[in-house]
VODO-739186 format. One record per residue: residue number from 1; residue in three letters; y, z, x of N, C-alpha, C, O in turn. Coordinates in nm, 3 decimals. Atoms other than C-alpha are relative to their C-alpha. Example, Ala and Ser with C-alpha at 12.3 -4.5 7.8 and 13.67 -1.06 7.14 Angstrom:
BEGIN
1	Ala	-0.119	0.000	0.089	-0.450	0.780	1.230	0.120	0.000	0.090	0.118	0.066	0.194
2	Ser	-0.119	-0.006	-0.082	-0.106	0.714	1.367	0.109	0.073	-0.077	0.220	0.090	-0.026
This chain:
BEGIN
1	Unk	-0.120	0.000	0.085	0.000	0.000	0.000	0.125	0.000	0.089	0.146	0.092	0.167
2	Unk	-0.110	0.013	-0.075	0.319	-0.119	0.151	0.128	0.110	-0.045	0.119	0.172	-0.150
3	Unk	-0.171	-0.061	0.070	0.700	0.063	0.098	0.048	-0.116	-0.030	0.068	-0.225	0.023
4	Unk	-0.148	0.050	0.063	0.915	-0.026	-0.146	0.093	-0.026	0.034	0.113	0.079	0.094
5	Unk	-0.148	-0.019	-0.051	1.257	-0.098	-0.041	0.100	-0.009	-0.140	0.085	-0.114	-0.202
6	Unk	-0.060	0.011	0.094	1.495	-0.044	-0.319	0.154	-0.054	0.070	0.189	-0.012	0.179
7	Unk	-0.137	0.007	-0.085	1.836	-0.164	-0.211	0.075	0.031	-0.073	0.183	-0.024	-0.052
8	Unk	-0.113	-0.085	0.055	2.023	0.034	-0.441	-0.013	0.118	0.071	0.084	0.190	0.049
9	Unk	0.017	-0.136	-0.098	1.910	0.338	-0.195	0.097	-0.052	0.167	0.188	-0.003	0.234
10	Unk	-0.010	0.015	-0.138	1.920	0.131	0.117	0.178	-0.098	0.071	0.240	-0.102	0.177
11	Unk	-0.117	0.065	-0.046	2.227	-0.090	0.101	0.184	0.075	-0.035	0.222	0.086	-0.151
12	Unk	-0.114	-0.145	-0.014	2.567	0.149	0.135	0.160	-0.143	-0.127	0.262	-0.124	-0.192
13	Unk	-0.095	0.106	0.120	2.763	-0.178	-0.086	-0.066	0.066	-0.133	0.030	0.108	-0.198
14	Unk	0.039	-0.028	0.123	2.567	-0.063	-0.393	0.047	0.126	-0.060	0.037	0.159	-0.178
15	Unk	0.003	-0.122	0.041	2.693	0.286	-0.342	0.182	0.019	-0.029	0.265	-0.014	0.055
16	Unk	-0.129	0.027	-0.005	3.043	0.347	-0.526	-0.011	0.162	-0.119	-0.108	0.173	-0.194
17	Unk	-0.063	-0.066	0.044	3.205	0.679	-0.686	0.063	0.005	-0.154	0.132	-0.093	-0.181
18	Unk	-0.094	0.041	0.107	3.351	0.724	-1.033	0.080	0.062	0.038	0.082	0.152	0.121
19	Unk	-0.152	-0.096	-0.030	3.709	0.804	-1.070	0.068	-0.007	0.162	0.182	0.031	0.188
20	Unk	-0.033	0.045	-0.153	3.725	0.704	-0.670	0.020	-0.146	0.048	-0.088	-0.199	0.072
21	Unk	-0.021	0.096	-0.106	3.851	0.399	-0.499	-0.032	0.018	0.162	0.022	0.087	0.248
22	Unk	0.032	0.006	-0.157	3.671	0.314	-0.178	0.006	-0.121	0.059	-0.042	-0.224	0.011
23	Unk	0.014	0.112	-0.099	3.736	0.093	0.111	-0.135	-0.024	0.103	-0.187	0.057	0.181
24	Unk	0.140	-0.029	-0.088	3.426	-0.037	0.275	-0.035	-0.161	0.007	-0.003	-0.239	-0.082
25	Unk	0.022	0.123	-0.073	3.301	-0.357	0.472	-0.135	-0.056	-0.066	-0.230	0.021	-0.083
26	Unk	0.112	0.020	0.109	3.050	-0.546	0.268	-0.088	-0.085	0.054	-0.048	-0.197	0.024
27	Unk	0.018	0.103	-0.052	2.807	-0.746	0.461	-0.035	-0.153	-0.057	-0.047	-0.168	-0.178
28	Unk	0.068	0.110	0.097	2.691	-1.112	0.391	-0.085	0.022	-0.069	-0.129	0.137	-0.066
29	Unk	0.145	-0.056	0.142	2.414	-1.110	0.109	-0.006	-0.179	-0.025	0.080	-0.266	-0.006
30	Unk	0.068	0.119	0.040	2.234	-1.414	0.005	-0.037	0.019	-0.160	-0.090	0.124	-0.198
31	Unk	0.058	-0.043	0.140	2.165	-1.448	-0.377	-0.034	-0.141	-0.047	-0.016	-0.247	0.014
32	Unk	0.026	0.090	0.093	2.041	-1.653	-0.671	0.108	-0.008	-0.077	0.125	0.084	-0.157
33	Unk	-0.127	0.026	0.076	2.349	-1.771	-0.819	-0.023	-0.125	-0.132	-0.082	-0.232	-0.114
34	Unk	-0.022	0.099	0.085	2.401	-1.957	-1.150	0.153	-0.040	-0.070	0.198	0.068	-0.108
35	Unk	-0.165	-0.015	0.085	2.793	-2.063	-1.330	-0.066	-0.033	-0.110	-0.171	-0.081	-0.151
36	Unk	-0.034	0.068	0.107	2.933	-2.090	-1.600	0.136	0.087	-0.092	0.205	0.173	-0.039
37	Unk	-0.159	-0.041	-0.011	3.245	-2.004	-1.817	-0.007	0.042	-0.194	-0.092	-0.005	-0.269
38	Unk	-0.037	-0.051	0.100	3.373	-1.827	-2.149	-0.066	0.117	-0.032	-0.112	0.181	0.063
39	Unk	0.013	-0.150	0.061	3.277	-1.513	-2.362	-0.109	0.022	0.049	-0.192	-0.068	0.036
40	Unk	0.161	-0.044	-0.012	2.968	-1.319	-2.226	-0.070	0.040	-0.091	-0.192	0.022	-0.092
41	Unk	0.049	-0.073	0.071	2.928	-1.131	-2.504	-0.091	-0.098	-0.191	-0.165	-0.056	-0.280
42	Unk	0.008	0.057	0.087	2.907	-1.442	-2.747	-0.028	-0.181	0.088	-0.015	-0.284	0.022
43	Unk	0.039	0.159	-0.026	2.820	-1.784	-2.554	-0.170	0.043	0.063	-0.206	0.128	0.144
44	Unk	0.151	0.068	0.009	2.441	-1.885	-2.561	0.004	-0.043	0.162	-0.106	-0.011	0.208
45	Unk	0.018	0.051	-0.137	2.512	-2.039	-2.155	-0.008	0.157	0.070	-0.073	0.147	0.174
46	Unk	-0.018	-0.153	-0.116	2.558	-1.611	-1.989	-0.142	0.008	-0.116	-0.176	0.125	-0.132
47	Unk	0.117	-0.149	0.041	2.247	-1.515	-2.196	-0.100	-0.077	0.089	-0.160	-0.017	0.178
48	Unk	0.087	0.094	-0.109	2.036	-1.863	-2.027	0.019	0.026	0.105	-0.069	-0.024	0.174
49	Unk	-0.052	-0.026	-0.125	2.179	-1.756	-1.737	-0.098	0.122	0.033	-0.171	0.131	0.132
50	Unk	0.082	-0.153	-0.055	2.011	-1.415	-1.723	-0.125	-0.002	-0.012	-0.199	0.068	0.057
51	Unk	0.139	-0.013	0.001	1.692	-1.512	-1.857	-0.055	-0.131	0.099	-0.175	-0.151	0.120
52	Unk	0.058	0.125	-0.134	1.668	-1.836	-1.580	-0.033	0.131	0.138	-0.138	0.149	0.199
53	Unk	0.043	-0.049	-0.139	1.733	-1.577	-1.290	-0.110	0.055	-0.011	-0.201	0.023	0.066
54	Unk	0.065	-0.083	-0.035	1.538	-1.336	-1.369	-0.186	-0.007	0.055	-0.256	0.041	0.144
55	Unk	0.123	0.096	-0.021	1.219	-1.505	-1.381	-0.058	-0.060	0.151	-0.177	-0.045	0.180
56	Unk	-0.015	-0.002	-0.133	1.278	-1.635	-0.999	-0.018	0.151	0.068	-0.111	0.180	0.143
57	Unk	-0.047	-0.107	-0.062	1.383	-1.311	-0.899	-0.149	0.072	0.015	-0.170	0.093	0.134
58	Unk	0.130	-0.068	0.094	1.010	-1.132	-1.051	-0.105	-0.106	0.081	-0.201	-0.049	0.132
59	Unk	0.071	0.116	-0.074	0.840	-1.491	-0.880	0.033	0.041	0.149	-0.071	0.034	0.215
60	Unk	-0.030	0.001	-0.162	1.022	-1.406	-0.484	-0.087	0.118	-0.001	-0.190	0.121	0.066
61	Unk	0.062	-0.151	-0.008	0.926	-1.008	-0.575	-0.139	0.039	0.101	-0.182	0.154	0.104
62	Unk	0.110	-0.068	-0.037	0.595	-1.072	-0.600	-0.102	-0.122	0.118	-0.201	-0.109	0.190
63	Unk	0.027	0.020	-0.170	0.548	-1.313	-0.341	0.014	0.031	0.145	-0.065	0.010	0.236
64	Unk	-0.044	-0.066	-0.132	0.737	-1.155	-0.063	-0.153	0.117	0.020	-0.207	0.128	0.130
65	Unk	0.112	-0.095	-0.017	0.416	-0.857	-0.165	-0.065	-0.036	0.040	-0.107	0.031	0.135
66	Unk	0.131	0.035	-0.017	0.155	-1.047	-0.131	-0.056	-0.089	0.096	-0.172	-0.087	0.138
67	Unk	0.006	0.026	-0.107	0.258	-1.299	0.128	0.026	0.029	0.130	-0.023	-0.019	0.232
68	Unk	-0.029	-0.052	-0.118	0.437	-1.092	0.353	-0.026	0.143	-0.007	0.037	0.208	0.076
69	Unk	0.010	-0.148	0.026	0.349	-0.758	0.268	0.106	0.057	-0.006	0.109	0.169	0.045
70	Unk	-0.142	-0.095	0.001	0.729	-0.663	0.194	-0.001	0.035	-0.103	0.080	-0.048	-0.145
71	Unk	-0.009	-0.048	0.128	0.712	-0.523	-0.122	0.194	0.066	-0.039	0.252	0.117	0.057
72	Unk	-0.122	-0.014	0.047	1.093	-0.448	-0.321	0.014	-0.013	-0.162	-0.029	-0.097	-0.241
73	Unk	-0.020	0.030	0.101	1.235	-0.328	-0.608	0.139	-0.124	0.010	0.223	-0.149	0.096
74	Unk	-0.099	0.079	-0.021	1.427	-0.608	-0.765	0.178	0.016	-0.023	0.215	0.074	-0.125
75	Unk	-0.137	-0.067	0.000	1.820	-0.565	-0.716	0.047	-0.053	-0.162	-0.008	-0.126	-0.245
76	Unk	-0.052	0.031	0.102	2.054	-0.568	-0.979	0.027	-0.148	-0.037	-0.003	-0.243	0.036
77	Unk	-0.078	0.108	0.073	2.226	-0.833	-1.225	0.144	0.020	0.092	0.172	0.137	0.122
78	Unk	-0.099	-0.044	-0.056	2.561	-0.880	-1.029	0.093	-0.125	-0.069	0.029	-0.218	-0.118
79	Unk	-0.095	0.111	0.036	2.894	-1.122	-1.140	0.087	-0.018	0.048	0.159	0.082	0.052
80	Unk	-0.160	-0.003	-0.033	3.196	-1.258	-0.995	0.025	-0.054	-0.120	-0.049	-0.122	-0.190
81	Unk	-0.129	0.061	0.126	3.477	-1.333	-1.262	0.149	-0.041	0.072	0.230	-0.011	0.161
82	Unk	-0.170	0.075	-0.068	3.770	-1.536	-1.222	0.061	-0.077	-0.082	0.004	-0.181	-0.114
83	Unk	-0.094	0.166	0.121	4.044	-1.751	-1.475	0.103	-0.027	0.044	0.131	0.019	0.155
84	Unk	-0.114	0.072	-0.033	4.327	-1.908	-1.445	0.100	0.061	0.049	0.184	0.028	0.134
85	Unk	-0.134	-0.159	0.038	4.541	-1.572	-1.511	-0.107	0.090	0.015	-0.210	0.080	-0.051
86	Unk	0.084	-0.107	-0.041	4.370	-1.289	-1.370	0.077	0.101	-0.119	0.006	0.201	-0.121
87	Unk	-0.077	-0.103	0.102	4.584	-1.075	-1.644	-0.107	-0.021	-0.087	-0.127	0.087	-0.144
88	Unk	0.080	0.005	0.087	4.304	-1.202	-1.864	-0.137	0.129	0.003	-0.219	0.171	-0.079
89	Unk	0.121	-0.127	0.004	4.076	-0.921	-1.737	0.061	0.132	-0.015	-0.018	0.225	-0.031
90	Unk	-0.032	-0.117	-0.034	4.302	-0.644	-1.715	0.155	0.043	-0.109	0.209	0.153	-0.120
91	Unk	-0.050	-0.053	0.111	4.546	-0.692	-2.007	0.001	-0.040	-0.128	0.038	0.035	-0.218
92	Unk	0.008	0.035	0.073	4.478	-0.954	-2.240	-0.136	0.007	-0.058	-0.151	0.019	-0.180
93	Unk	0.129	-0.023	0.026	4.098	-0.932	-2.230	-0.064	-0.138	-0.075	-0.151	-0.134	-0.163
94	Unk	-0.003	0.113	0.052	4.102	-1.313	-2.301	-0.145	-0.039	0.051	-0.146	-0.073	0.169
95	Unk	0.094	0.006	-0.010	3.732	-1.362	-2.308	-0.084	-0.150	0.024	-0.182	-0.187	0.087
96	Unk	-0.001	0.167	0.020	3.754	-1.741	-2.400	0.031	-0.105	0.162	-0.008	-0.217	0.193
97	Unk	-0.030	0.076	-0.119	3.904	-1.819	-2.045	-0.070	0.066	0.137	-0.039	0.051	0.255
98	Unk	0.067	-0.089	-0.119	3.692	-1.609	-1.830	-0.140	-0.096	0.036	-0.227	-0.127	-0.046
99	Unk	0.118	0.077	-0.070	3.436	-1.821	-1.571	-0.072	0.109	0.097	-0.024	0.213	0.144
100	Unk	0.053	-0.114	-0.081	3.214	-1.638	-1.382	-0.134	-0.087	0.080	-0.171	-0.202	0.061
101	Unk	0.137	0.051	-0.059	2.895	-1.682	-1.157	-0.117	0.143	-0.019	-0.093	0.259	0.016
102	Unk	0.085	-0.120	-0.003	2.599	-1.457	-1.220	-0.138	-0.001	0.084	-0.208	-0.102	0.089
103	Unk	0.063	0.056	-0.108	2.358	-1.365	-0.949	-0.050	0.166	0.032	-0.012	0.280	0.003
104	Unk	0.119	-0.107	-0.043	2.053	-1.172	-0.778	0.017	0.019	0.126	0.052	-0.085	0.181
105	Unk	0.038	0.016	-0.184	2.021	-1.078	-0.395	-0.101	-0.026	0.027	-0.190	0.048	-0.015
106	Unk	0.135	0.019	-0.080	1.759	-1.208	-0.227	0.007	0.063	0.126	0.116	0.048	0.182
107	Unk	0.023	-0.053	-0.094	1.634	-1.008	0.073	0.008	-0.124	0.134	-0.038	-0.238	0.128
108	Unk	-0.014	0.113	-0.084	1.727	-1.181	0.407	-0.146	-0.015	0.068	-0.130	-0.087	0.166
109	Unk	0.169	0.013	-0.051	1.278	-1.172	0.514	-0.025	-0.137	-0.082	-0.110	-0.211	-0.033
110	Unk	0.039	0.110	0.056	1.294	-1.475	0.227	0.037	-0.101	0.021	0.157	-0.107	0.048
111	Unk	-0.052	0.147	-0.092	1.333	-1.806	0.338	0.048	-0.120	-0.143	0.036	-0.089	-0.261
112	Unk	-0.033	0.063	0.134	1.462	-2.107	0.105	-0.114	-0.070	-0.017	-0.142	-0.090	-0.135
113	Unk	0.130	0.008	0.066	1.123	-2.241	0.122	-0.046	0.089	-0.125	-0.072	0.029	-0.229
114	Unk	0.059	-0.080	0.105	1.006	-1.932	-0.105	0.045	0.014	-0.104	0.006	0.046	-0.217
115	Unk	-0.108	0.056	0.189	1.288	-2.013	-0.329	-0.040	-0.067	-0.084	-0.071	-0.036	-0.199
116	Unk	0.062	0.056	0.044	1.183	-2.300	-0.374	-0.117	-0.022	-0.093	-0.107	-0.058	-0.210
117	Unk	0.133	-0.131	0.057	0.819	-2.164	-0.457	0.042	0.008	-0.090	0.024	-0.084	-0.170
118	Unk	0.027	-0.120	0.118	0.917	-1.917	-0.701	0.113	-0.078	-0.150	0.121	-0.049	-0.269
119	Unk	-0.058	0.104	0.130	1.149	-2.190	-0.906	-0.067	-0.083	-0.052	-0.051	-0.138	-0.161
120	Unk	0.091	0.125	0.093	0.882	-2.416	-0.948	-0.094	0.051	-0.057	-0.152	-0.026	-0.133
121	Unk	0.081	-0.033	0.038	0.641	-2.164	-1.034	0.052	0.073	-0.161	0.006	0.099	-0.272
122	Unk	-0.044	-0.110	0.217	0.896	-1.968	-1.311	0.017	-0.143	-0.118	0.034	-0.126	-0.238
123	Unk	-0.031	0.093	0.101	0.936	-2.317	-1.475	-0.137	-0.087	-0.006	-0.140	-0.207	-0.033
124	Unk	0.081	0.078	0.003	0.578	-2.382	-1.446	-0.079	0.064	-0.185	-0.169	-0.003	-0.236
125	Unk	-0.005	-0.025	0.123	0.544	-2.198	-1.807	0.122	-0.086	-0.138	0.172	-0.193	-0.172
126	Unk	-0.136	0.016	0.116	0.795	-2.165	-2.094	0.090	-0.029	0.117	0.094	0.059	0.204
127	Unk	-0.088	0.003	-0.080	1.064	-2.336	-1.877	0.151	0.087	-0.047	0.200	0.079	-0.160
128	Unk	-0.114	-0.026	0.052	1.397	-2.122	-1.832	0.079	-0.091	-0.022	0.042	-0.196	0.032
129	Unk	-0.030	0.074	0.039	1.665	-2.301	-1.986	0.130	-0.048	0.111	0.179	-0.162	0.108
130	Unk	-0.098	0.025	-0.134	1.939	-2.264	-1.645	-0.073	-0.032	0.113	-0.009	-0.047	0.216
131	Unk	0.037	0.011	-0.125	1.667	-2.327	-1.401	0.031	-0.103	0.076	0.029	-0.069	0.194
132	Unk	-0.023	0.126	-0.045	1.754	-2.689	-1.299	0.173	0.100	0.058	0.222	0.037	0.151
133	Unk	-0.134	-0.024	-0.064	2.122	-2.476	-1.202	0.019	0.129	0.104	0.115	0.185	0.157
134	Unk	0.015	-0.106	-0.144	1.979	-2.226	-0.956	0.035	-0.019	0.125	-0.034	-0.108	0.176
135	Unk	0.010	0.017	-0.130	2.094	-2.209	-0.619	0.030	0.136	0.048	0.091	0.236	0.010
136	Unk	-0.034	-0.113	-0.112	2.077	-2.008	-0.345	0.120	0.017	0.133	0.152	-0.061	0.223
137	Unk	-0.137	-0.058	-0.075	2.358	-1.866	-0.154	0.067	0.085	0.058	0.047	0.192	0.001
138	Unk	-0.045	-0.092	-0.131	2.551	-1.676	0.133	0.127	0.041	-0.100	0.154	-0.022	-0.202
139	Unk	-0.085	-0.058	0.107	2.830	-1.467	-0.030	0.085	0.086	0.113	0.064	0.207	0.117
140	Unk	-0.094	-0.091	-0.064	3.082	-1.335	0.218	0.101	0.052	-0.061	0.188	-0.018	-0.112
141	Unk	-0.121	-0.091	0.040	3.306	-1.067	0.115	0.101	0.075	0.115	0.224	0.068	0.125
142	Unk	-0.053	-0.057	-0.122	3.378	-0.873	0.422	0.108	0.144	-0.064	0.072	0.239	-0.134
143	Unk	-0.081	-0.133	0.087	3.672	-0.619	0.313	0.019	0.062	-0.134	0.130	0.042	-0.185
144	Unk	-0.008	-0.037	0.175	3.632	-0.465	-0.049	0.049	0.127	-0.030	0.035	0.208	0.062
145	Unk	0.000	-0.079	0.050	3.749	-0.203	-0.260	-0.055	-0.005	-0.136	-0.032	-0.101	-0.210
146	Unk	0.082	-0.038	0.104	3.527	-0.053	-0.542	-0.016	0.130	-0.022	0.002	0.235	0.041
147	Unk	0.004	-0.189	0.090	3.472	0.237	-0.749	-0.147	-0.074	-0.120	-0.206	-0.182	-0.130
148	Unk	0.111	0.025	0.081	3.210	0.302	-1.035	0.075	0.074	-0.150	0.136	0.176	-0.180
149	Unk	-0.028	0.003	0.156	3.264	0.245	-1.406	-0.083	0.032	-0.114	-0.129	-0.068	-0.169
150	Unk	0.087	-0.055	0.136	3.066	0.423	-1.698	0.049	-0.018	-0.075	0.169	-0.041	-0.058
151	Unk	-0.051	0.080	0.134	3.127	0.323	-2.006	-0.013	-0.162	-0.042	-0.081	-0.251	0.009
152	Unk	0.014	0.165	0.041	3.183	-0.006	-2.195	-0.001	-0.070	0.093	-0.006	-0.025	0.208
153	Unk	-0.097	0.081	-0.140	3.286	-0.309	-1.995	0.094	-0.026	-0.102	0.164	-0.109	-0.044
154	Unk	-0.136	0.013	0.040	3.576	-0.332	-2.270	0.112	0.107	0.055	0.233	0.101	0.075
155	Unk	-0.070	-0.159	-0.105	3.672	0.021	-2.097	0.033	-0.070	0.146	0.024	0.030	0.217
156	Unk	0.001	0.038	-0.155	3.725	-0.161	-1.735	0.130	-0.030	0.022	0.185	-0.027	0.132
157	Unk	-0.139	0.023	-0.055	4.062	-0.254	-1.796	0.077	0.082	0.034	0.141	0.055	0.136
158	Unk	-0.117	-0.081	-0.115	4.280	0.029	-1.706	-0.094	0.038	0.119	-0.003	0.068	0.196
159	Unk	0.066	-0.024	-0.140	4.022	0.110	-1.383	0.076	-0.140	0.074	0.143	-0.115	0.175
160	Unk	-0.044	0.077	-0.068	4.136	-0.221	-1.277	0.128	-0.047	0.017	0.195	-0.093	0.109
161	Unk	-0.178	-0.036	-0.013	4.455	-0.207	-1.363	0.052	0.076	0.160	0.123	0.028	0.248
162	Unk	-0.083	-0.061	-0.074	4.511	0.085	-1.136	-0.072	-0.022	0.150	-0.032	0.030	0.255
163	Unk	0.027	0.078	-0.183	4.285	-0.112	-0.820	0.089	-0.089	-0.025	0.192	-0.025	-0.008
164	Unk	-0.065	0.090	-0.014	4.467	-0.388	-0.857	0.161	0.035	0.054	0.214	0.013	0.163
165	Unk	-0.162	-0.059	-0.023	4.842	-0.230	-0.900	0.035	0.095	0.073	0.144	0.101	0.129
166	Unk	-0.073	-0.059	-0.066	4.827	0.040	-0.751	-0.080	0.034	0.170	-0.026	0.035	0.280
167	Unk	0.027	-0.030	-0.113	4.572	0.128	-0.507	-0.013	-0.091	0.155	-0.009	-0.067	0.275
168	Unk	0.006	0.147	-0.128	4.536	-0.226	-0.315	0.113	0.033	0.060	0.113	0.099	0.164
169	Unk	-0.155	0.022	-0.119	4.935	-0.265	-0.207	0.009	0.164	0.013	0.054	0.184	0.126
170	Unk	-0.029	-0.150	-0.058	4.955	0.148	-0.186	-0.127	0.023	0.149	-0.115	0.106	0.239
171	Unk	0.060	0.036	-0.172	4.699	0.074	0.127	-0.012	-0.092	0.050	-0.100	-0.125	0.130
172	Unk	-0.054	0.119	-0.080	4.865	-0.220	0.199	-0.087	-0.138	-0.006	-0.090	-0.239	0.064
173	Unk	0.111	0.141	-0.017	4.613	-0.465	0.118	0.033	-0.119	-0.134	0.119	-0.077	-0.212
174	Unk	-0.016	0.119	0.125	4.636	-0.766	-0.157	-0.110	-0.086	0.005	-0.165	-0.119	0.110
175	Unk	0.149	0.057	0.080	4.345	-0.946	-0.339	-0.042	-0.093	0.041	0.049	-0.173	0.064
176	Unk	0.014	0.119	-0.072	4.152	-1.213	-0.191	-0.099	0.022	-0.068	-0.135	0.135	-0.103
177	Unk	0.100	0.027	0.092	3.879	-1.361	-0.386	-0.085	0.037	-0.129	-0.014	0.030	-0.229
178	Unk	-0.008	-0.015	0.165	3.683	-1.274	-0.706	-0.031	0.127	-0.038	-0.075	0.209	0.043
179	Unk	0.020	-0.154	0.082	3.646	-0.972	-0.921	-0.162	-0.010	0.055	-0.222	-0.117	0.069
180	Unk	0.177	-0.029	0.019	3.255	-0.829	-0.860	-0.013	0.107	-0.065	0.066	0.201	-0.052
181	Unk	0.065	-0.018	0.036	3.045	-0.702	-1.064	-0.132	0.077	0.018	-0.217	0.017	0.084
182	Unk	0.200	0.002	-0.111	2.685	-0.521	-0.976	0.003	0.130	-0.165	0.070	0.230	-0.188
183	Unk	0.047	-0.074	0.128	2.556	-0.375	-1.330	-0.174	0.112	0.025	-0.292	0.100	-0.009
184	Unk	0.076	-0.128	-0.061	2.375	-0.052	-1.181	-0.121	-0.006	-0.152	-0.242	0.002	-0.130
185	Unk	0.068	-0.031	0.103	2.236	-0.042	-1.581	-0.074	-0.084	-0.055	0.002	-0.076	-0.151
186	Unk	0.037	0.151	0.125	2.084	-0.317	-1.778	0.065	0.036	-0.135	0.058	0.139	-0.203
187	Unk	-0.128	0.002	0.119	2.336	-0.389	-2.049	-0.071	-0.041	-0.108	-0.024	-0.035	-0.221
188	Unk	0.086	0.063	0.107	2.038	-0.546	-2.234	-0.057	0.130	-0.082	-0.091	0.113	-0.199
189	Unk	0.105	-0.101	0.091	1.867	-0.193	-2.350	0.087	0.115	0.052	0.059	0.214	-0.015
190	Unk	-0.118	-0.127	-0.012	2.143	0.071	-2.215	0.120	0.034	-0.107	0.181	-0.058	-0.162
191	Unk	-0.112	0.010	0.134	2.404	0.231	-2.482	0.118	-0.030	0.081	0.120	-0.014	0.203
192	Unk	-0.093	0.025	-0.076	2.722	0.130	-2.399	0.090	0.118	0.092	0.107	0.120	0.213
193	Unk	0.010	-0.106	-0.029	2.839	0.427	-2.357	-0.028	0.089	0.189	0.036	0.154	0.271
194	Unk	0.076	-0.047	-0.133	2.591	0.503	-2.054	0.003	-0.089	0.158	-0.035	-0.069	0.274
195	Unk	0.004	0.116	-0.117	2.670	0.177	-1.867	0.020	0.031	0.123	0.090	0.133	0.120
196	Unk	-0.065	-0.044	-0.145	2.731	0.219	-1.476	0.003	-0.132	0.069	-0.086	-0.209	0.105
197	Unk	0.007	0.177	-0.062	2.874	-0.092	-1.335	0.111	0.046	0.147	0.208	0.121	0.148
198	Unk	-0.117	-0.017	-0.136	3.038	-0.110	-0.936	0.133	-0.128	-0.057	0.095	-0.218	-0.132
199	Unk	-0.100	0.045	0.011	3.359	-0.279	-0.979	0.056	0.007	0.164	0.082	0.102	0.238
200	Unk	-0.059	0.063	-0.134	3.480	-0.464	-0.666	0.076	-0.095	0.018	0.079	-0.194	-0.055
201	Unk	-0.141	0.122	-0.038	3.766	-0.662	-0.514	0.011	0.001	0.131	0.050	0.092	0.203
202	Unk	-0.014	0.034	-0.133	3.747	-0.822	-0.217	0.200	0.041	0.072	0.304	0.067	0.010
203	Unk	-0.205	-0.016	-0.047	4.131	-0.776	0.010	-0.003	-0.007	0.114	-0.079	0.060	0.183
204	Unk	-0.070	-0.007	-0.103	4.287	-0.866	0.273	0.137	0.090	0.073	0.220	0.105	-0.016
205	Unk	-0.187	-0.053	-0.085	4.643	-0.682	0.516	0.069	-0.090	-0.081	0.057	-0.212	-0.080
206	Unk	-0.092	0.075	0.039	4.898	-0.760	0.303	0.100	-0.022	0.095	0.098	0.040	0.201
207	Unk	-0.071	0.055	-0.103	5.213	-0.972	0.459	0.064	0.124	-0.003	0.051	0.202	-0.097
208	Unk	-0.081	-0.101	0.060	5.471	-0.710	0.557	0.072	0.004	-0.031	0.156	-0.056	0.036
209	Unk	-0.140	-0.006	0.089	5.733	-0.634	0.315	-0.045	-0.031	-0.098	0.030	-0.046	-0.195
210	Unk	0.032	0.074	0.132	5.534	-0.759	0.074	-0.035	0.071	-0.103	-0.131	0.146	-0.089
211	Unk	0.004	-0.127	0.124	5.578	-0.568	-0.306	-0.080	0.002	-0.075	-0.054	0.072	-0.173
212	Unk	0.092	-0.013	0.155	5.285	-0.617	-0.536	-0.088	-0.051	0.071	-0.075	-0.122	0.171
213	Unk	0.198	0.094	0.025	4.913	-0.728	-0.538	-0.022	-0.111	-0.001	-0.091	-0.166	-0.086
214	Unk	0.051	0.165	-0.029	4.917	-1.083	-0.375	-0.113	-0.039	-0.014	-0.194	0.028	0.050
215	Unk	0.102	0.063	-0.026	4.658	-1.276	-0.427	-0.028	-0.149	0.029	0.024	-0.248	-0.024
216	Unk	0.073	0.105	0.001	4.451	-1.524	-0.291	-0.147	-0.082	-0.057	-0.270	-0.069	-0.059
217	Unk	0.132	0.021	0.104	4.237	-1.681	-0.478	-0.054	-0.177	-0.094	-0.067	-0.184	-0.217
218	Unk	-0.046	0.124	0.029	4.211	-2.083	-0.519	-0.134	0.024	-0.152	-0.252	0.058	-0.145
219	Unk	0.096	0.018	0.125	4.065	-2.112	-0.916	-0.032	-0.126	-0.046	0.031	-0.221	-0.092
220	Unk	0.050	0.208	0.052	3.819	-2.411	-0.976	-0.104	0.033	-0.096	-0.196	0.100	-0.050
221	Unk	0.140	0.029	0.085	3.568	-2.441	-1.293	-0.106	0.004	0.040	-0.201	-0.020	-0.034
């Protein structure tokens, strides 16, 4: 019987505070990524989305066991979000213009051969209905701030409110790339209530003199 590796124990990115903003260096990560864009809570493309990965994800699992003897639980559901107007997450809650990518880590022991593998084998049943839009992918973040959110995800907007406004430029930093996501809970069978999601924002040294929460952030569909 091999060890487990859970990487919600082992990886120090997964680990985030409520009620705390932390600065902390995030390394590369490789995942199963899928897009796509509008309401999560009501478009038919974010639910295909979750039931394509997961399927892969459950296919690498239990090959990594059996061919390499690495055995792992599998990591979370994770999301970047991003629209046109970032105000859409944090005051309008404009659900309609929100794009996102949703995505698994793959352990860096798996190769894209085994990707491969475990996509042709989850669509060798009931095919998922996003699998033809799987890819795999390097995900640099490098500088982040994050905290941890219980509750809804309609509750997320003043937490991000006060990373965004106040704590980024009050340690001098301003926003560089996309909102993340890492849903500690499954949102599928958890009350809302109980949710525990990391909330992250990549950032860069802001310029100096500079008064508010710059961001960089080029937005493409």
């Amino acid at each position: 019987m091999t060890d487990k590796t859970d990487f919600k124990r082992s990886l120090d990115s997964y680990r985030a505070g409520r009620g705390r903003f932390r600065i902390l260096d995030v390394p590369d990560l490789r995942y199963l990524m899928v897009d796509g864009h509008g309401d999560p809570n009501t478009s038919p493309v974010f639910t295909e989305a979750v039931e394509s990965l997961y399927p892969v994800a459950y296919k690498l699992k239990f090959a990594s066991r059996q061919e390499l003897g690495r055995d792992y639980v599998v990591p979370p559901l994770e999301g970047l979000w991003w629209a046109p107007d970032m105000d859409s997450f944090t005051v309008s809650r404009d659900r309609s213009r929100w794009l996102w990518t949703l995505m698994i880590m793959v352990p860096d022991w798996i190769g894209q051969d085994m990707v491969a593998a475990a996509v042709e084998r989850a669509g060798s049943g009931k095919r998922p209905p996003r699998l033809d839009d799987i890819r795999l992918e390097t995900l640099s973040e490098g500088r982040c701030v994050q905290t941890l959110h219980v509750g809804p995800f309609d509750e997320e907007a003043d937490v991000l409110a006060r990373m965004h406004d106040e704590f980024i430029p009050e340690n001098g930093l301003r926003m560089v790339g996309r909102h993340h996501e890492v849903y500690l809970s499954d949102f599928r069978r958890a009350a809302p209530e109980k949710l525990r999601t990391v909330l992250r924002q990549p950032v860069a040294p802001a310029p100096s003199g500079s008064g508010g929460p710059l961001r960089e952030d080029p937005v493409t569909p």
